[in-house]
mmCIF file of the N, C-alpha and C atoms, coordinates in Angstrom:
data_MODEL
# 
_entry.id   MODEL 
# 
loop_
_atom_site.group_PDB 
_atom_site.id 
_atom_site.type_symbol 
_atom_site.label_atom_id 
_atom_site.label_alt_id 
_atom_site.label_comp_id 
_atom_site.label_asym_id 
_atom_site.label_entity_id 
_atom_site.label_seq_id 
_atom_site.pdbx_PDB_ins_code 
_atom_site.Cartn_x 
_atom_site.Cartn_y 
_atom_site.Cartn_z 
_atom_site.occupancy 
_atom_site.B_iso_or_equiv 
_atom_site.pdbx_formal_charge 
_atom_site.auth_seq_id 
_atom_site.auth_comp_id 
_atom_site.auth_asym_id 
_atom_site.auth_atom_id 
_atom_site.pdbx_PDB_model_num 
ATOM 1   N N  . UNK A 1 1  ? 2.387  75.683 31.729 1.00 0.00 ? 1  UNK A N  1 
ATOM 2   C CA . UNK A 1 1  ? 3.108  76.067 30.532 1.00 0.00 ? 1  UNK A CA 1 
ATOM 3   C C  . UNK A 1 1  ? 2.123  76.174 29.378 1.00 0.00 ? 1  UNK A C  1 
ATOM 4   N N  . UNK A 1 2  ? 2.453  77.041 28.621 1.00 0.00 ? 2  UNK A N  1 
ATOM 5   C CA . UNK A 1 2  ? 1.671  77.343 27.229 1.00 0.00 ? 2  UNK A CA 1 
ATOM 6   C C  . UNK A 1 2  ? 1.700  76.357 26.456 1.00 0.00 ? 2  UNK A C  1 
ATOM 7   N N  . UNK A 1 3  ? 0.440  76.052 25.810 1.00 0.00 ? 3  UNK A N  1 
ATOM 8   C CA . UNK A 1 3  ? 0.525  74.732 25.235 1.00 0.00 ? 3  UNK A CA 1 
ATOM 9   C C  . UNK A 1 3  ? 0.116  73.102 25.452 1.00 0.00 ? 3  UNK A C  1 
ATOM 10  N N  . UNK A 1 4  ? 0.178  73.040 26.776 1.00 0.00 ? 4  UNK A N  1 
ATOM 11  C CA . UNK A 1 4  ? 0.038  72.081 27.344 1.00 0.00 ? 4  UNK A CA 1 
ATOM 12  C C  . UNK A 1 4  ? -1.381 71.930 28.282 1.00 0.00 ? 4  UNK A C  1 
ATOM 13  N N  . UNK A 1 5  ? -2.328 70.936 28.585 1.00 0.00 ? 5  UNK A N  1 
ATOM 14  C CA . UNK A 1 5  ? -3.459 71.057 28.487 1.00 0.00 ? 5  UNK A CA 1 
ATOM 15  C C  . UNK A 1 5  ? -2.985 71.018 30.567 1.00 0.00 ? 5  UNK A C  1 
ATOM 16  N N  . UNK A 1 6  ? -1.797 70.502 30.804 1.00 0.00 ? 6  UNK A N  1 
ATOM 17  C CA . UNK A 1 6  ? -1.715 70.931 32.653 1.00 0.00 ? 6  UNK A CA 1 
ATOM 18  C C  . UNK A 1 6  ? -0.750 71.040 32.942 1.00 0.00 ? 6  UNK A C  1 
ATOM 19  N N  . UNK A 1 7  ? -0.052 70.912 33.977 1.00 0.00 ? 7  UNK A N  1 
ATOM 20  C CA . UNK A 1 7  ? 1.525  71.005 34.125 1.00 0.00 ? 7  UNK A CA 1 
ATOM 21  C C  . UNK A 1 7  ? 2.303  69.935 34.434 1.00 0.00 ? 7  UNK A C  1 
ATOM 22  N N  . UNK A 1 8  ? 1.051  68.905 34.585 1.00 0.00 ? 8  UNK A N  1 
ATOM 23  C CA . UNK A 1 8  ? 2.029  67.198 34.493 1.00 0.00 ? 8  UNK A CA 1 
ATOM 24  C C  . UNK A 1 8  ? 2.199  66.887 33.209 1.00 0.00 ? 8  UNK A C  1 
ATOM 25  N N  . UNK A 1 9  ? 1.590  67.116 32.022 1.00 0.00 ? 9  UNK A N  1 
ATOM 26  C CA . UNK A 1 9  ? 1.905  67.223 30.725 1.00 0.00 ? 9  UNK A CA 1 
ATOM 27  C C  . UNK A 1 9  ? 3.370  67.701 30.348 1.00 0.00 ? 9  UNK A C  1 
ATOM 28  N N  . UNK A 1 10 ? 3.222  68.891 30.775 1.00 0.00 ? 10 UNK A N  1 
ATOM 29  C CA . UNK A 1 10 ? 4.465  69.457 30.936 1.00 0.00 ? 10 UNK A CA 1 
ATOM 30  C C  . UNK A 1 10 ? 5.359  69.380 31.772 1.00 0.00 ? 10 UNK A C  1 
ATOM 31  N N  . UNK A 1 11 ? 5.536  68.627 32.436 1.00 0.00 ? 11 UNK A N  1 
ATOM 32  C CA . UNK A 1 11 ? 6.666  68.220 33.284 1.00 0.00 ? 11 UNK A CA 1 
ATOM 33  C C  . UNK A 1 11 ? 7.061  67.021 32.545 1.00 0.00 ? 11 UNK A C  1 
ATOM 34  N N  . UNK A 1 12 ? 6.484  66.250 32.114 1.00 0.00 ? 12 UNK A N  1 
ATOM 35  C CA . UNK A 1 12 ? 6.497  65.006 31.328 1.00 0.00 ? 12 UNK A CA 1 
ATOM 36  C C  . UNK A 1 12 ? 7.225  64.916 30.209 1.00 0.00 ? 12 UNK A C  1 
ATOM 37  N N  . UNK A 1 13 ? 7.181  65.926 29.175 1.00 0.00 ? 13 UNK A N  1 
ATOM 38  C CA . UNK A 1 13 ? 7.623  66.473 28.293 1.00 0.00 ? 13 UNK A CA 1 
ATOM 39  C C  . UNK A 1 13 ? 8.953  66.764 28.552 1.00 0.00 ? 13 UNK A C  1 
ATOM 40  N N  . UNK A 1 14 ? 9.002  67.950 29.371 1.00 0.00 ? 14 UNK A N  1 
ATOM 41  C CA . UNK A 1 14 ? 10.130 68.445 30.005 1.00 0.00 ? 14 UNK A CA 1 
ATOM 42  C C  . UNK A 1 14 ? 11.606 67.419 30.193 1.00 0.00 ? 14 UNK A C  1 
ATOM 43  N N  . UNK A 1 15 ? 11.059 66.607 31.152 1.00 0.00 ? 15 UNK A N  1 
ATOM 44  C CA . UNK A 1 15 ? 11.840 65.427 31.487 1.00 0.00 ? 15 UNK A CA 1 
ATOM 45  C C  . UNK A 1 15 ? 12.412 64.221 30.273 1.00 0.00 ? 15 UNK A C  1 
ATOM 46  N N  . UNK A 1 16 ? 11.196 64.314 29.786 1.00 0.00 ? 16 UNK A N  1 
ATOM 47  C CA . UNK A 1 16 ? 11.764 63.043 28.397 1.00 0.00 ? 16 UNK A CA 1 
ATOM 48  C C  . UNK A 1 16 ? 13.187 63.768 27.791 1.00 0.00 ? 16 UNK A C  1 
ATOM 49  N N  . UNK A 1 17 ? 12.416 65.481 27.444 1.00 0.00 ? 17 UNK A N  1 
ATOM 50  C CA . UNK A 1 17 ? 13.169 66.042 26.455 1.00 0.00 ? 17 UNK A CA 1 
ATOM 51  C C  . UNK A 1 17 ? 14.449 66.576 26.949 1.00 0.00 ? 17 UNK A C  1 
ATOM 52  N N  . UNK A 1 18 ? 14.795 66.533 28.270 1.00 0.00 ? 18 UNK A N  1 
ATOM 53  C CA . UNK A 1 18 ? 16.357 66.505 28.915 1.00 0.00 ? 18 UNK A CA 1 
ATOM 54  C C  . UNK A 1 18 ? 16.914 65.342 28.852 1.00 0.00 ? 18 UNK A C  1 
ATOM 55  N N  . UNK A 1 19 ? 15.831 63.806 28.846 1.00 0.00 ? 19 UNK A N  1 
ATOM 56  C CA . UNK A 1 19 ? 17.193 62.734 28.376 1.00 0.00 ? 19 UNK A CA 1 
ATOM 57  C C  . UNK A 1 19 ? 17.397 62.903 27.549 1.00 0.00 ? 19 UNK A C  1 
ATOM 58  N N  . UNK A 1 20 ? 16.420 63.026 26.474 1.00 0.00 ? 20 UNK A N  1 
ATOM 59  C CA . UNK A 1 20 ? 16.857 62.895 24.886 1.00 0.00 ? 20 UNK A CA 1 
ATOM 60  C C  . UNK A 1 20 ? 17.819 63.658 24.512 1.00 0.00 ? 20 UNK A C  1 
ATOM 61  N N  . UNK A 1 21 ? 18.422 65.201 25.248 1.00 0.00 ? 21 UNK A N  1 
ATOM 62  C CA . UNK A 1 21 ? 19.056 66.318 25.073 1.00 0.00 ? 21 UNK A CA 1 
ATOM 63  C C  . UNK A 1 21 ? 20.349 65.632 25.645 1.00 0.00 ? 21 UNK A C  1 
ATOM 64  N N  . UNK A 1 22 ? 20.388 65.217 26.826 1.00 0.00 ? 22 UNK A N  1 
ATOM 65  C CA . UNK A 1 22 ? 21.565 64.228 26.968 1.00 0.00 ? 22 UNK A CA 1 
ATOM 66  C C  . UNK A 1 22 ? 22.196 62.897 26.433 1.00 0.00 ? 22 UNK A C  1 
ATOM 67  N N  . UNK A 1 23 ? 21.447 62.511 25.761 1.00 0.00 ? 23 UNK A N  1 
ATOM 68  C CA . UNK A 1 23 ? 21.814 61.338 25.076 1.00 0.00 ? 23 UNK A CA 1 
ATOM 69  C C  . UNK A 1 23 ? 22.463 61.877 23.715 1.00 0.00 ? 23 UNK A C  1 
ATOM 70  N N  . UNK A 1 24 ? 21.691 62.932 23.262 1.00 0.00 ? 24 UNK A N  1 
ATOM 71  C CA . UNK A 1 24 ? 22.472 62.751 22.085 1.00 0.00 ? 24 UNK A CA 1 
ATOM 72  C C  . UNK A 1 24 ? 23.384 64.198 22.290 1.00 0.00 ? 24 UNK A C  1 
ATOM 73  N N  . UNK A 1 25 ? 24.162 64.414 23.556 1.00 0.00 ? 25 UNK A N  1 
ATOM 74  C CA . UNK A 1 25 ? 25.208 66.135 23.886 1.00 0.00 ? 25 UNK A CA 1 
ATOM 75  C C  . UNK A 1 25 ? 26.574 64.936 23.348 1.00 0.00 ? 25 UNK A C  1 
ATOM 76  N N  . UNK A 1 26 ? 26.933 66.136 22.775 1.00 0.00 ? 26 UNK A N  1 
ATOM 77  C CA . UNK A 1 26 ? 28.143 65.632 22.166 1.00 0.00 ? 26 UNK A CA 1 
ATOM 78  C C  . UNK A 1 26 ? 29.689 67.036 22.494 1.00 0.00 ? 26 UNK A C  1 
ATOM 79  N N  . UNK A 1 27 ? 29.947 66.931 23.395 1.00 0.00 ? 27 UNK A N  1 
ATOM 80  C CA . UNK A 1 27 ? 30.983 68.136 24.162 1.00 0.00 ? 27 UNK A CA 1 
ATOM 81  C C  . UNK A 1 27 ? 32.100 68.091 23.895 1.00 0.00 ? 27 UNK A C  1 
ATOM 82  N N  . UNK A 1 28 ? 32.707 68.752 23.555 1.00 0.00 ? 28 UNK A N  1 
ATOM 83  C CA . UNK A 1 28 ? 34.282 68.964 23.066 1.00 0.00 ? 28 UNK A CA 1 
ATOM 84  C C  . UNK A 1 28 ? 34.522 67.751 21.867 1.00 0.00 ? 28 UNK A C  1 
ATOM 85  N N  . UNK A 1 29 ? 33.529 67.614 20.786 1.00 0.00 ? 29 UNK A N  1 
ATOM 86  C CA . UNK A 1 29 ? 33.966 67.076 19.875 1.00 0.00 ? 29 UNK A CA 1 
ATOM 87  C C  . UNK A 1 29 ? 33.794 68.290 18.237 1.00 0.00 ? 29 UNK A C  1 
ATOM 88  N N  . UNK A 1 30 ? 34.624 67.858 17.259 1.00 0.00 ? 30 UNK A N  1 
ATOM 89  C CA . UNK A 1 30 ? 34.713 68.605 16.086 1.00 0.00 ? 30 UNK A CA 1 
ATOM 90  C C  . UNK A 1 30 ? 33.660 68.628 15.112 1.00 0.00 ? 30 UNK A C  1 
ATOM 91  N N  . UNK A 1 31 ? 33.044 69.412 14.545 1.00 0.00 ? 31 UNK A N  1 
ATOM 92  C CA . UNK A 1 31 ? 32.307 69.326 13.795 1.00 0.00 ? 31 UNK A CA 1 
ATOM 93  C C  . UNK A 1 31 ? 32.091 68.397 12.728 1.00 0.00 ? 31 UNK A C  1 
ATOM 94  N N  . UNK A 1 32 ? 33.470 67.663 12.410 1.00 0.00 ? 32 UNK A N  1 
ATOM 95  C CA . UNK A 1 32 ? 33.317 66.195 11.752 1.00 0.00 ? 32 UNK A CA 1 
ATOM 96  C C  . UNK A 1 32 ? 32.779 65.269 12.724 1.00 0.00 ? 32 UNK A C  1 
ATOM 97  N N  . UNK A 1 33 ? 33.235 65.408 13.599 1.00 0.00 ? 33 UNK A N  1 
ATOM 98  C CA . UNK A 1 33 ? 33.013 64.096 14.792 1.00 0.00 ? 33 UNK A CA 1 
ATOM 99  C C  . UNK A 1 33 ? 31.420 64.169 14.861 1.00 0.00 ? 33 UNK A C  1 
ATOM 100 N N  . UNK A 1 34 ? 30.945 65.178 14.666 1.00 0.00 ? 34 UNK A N  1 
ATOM 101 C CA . UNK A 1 34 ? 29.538 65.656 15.585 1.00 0.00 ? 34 UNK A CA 1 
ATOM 102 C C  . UNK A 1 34 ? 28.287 64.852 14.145 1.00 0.00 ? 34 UNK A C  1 
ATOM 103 N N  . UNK A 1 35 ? 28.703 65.136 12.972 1.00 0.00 ? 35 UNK A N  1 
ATOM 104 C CA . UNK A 1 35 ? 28.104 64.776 11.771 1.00 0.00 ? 35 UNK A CA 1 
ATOM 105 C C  . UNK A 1 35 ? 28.256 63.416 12.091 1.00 0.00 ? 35 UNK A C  1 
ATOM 106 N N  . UNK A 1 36 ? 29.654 62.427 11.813 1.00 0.00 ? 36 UNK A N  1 
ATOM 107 C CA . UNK A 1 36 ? 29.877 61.330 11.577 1.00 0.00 ? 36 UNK A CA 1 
ATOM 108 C C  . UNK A 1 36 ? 29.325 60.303 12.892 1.00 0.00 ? 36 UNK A C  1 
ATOM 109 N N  . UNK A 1 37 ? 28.826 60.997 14.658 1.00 0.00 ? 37 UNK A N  1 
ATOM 110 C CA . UNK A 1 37 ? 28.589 60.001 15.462 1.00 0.00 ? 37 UNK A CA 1 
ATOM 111 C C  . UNK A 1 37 ? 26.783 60.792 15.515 1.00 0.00 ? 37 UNK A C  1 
ATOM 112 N N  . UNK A 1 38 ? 26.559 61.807 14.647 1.00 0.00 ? 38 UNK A N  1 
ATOM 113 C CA . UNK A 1 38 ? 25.046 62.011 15.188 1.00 0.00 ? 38 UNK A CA 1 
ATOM 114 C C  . UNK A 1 38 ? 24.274 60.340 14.450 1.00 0.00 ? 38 UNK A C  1 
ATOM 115 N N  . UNK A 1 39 ? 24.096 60.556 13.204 1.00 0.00 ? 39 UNK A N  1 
ATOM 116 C CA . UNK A 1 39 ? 23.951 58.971 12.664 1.00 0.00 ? 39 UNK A CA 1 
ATOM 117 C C  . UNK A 1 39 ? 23.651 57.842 13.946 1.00 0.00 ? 39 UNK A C  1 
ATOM 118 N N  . UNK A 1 40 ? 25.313 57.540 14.434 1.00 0.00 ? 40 UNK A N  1 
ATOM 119 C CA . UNK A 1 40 ? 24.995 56.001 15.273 1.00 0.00 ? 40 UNK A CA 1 
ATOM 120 C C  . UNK A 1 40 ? 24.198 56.370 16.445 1.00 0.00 ? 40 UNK A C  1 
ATOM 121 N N  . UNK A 1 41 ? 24.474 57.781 16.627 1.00 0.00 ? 41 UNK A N  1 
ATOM 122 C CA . UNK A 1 41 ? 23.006 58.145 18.235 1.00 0.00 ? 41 UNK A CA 1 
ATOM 123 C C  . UNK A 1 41 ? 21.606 57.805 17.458 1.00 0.00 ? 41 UNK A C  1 
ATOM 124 N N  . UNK A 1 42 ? 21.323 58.504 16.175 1.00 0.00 ? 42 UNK A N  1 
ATOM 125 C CA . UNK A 1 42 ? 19.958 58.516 16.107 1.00 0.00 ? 42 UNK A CA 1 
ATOM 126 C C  . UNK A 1 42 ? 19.339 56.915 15.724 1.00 0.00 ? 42 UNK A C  1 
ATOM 127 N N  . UNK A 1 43 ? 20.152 56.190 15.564 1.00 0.00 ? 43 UNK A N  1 
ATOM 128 C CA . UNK A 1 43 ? 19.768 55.013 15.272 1.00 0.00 ? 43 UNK A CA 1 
ATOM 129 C C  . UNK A 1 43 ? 20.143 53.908 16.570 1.00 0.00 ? 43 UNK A C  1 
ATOM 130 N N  . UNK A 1 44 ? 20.420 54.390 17.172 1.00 0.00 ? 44 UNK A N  1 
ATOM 131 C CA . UNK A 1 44 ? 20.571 53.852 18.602 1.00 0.00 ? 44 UNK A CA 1 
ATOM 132 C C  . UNK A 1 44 ? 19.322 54.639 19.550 1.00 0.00 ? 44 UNK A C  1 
ATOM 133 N N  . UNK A 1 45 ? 18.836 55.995 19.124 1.00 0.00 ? 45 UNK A N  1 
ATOM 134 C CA . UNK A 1 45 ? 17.830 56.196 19.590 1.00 0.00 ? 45 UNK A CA 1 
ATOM 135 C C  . UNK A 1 45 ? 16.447 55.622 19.290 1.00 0.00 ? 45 UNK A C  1 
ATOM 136 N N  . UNK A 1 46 ? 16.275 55.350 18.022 1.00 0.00 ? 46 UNK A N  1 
ATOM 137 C CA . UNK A 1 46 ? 15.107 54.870 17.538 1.00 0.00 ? 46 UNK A CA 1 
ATOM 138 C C  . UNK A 1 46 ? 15.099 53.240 18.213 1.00 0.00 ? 46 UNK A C  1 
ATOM 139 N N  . UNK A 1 47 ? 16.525 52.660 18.476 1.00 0.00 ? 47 UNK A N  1 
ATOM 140 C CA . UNK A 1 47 ? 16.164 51.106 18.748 1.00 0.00 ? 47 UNK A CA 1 
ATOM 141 C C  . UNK A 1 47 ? 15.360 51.287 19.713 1.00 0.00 ? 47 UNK A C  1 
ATOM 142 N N  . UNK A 1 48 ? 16.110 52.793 20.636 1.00 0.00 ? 48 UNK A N  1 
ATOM 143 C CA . UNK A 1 48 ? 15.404 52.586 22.401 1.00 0.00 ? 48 UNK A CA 1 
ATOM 144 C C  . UNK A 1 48 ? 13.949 52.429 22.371 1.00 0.00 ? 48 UNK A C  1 
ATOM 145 N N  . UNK A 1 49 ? 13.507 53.359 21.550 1.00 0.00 ? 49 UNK A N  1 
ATOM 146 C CA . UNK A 1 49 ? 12.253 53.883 20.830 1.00 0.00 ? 49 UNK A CA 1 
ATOM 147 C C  . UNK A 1 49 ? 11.507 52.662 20.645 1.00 0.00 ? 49 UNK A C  1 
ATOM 148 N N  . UNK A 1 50 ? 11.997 51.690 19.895 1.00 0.00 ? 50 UNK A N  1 
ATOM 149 C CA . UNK A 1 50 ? 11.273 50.642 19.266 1.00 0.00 ? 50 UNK A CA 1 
ATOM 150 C C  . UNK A 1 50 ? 11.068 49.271 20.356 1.00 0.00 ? 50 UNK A C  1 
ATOM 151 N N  . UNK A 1 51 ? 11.828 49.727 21.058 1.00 0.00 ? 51 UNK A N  1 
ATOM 152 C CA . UNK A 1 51 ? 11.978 48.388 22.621 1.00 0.00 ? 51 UNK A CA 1 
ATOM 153 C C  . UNK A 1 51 ? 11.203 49.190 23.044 1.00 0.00 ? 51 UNK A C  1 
ATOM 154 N N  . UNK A 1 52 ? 10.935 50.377 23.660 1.00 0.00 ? 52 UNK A N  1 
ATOM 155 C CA . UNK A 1 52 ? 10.143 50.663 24.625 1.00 0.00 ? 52 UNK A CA 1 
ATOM 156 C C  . UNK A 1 52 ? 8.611  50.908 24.650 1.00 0.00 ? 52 UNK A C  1 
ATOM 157 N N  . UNK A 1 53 ? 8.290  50.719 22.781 1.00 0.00 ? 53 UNK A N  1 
ATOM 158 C CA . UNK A 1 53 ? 7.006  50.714 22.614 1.00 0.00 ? 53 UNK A CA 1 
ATOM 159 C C  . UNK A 1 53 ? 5.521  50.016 22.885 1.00 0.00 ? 53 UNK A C  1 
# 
């Protein structure tokens, strides 16, 4: 892949960036809902973030 110095780089990438894409999918909710629960994901993401460092 372009960008990336091999393709385990990029597979690496790849993979993180489909959990992260699933953690924070938010499906059949309203555009209020989507504002008012992005907040408690991203701060529930950063805890993961901060434990796993």
């Amino acid at each position: 892949m372009k960008g990336f110095k091999n393709v385990f780089c990029a597979l690496i990438f790849c993979a993180a960036f489909e959990e992260i894409r699933q953690f924070c999918r938010m499906v059949h909710k309203t555009r209020a809902e989507r504002r008012r629960l992005f907040a408690s994901k991203f701060q529930q993401f950063n805890n993961l973030a901060i434990q796993n460092s």
